[in-house]
Backbone as CSV, one residue per row, in Angstrom:
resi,resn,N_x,N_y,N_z,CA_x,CA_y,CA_z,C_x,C_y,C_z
1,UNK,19.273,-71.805,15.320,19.294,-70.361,15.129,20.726,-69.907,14.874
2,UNK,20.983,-68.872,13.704,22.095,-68.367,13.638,23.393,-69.367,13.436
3,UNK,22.265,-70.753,12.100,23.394,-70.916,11.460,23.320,-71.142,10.264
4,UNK,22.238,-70.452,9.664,22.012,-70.068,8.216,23.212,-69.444,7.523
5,UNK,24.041,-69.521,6.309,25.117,-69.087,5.827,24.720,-68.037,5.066
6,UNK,25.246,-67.156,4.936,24.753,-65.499,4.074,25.518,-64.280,4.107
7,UNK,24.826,-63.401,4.015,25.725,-61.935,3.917,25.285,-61.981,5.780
8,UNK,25.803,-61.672,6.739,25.774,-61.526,7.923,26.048,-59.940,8.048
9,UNK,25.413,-59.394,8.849,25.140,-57.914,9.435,25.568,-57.888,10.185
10,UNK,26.680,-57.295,11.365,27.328,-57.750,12.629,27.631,-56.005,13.287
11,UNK,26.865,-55.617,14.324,26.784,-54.694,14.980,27.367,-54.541,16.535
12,UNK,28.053,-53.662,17.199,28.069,-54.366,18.374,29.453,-52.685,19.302
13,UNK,28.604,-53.025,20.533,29.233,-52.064,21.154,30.402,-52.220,22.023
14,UNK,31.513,-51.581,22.361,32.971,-52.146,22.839,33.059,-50.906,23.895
15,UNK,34.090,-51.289,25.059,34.235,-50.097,26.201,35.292,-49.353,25.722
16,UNK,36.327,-49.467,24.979,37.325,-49.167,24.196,38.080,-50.042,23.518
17,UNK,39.549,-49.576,22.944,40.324,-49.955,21.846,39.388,-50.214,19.985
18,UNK,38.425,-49.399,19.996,37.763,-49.482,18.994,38.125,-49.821,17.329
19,UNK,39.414,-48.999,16.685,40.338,-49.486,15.873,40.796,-50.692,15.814
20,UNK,41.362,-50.518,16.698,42.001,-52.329,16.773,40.865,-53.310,16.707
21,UNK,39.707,-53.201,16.738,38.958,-54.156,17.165,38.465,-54.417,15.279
22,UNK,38.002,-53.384,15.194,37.513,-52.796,13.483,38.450,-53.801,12.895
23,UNK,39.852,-53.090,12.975,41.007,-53.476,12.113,41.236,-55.175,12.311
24,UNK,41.306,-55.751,13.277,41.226,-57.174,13.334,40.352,-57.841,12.820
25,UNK,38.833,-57.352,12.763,37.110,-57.976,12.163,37.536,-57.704,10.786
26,UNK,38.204,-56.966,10.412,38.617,-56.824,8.708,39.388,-57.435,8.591
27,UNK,40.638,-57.835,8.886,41.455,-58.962,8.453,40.787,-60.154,8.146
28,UNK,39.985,-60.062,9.065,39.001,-61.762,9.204,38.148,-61.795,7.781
29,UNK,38.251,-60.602,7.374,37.702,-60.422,6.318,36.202,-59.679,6.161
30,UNK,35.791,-58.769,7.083,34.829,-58.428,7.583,35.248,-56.847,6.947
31,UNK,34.046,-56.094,6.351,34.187,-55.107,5.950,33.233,-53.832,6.219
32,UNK,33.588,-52.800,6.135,32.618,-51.916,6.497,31.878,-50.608,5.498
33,UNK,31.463,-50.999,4.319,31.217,-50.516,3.399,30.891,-51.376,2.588
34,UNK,29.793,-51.260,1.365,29.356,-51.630,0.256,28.968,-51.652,-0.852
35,UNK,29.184,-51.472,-2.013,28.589,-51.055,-3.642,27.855,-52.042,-4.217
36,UNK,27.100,-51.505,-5.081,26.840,-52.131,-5.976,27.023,-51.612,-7.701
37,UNK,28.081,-52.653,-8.206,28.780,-53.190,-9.274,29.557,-51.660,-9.146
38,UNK,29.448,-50.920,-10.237,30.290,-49.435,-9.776,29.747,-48.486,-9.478
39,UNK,28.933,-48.737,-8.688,28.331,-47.556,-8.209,28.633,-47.296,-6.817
40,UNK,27.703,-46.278,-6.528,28.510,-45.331,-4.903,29.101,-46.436,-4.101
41,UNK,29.602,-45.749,-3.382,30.552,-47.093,-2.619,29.471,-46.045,-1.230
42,UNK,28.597,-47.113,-0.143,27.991,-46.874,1.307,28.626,-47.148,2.302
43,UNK,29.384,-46.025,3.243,29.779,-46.518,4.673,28.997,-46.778,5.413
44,UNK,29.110,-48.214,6.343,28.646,-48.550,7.425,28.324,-47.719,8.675
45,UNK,27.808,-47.645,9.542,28.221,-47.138,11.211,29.643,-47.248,11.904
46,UNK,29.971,-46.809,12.620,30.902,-47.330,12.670,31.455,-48.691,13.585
47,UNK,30.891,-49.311,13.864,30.974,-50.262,14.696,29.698,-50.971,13.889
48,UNK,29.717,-51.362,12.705,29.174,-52.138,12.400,30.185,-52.732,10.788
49,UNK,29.783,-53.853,10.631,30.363,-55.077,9.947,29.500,-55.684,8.754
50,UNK,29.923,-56.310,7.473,29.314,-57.168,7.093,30.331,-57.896,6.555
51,UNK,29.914,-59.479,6.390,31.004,-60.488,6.179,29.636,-61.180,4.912
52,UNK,30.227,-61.856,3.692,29.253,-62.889,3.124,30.211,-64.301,3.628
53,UNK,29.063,-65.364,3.108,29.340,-66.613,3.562,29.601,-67.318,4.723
54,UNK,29.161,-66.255,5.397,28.722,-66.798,7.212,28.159,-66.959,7.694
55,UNK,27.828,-67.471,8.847,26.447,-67.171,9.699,26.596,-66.442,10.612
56,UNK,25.313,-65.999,11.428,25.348,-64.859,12.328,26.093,-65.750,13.179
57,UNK,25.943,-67.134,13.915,26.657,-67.564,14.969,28.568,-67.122,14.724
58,UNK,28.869,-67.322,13.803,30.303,-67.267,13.403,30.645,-66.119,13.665
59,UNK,29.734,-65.096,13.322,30.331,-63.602,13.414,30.119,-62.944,14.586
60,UNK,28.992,-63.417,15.184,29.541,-63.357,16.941,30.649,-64.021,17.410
61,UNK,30.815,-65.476,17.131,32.149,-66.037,18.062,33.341,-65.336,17.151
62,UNK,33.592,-64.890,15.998,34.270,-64.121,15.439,35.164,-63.071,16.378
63,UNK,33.868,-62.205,17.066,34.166,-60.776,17.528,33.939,-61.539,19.076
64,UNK,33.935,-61.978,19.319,34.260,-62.685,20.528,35.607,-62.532,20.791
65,UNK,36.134,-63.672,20.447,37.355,-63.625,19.963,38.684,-62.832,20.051
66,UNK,38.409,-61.624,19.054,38.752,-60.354,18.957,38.791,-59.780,19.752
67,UNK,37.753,-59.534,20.767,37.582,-58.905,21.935,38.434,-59.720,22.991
68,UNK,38.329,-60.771,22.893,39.120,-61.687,24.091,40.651,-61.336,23.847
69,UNK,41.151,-61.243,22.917,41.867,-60.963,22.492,42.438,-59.783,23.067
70,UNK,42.140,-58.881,22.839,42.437,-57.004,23.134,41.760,-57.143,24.488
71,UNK,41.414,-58.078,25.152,40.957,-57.425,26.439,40.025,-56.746,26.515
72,UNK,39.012,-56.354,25.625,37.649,-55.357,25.494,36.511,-56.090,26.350
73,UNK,35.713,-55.184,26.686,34.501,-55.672,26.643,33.053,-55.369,25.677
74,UNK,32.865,-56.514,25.735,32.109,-56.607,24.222,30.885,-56.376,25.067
75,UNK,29.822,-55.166,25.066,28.929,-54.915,26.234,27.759,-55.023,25.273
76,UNK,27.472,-55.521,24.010,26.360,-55.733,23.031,26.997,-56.084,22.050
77,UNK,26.409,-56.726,21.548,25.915,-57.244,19.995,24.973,-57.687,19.312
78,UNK,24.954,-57.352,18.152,23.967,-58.317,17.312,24.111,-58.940,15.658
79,UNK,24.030,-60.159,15.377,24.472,-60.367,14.356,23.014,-60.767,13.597
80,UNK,23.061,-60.403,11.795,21.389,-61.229,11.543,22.246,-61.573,9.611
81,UNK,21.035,-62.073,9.381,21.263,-62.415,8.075,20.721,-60.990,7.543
82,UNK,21.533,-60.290,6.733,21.261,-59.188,5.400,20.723,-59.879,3.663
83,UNK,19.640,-59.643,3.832,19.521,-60.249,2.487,19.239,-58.758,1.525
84,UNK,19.126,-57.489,2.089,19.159,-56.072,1.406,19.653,-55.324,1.471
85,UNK,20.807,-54.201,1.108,21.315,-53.119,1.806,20.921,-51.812,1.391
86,UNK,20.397,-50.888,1.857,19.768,-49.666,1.619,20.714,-48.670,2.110
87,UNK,21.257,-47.847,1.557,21.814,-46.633,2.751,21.811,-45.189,2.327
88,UNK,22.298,-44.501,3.167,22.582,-42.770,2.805,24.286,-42.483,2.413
């Protein structure tokens, strides 16, 4: 489980330092918004993520990590494979 490679969906709730946490999952290369070709560009939630060419396991120990890191507590998550993105 959760080591299928794909567009990964990565959601997840923190007690604080929220920026920093964002801003580090994006370096990693993790982004929070999406288009398709030139069209509208869709923001995420805000505490939510998508990375391609990962698996959900990676993008949990990912934000693991991150969190261990900054000292957070990571009090939920959830990571899945996205194979559609729909938004407002």
């Amino acid at each position: 489980m959760g080591m299928t490679v794909g567009a990964i969906l990565v959601s997840y709730d923190i007690n604080r330092l929220h920026i920093e946490v964002k801003n580090a999952m994006k370096a990693l290369g993790y982004t929070d918004n999406w288009h398709y070709g030139t069209g509208k560009t869709y923001q995420l939630p805000n505490t939510t993520l998508w990375k391609n060419n990962i698996s959900s396991n990676q993008a949990i120990s990912d934000l693991k990590s991150i969190c261990a890191r900054f000292n957070v507590l990571l009090e939920k998550a959830v990571a899945v494979n996205a194979t559609e993105f729909v938004g407002v």
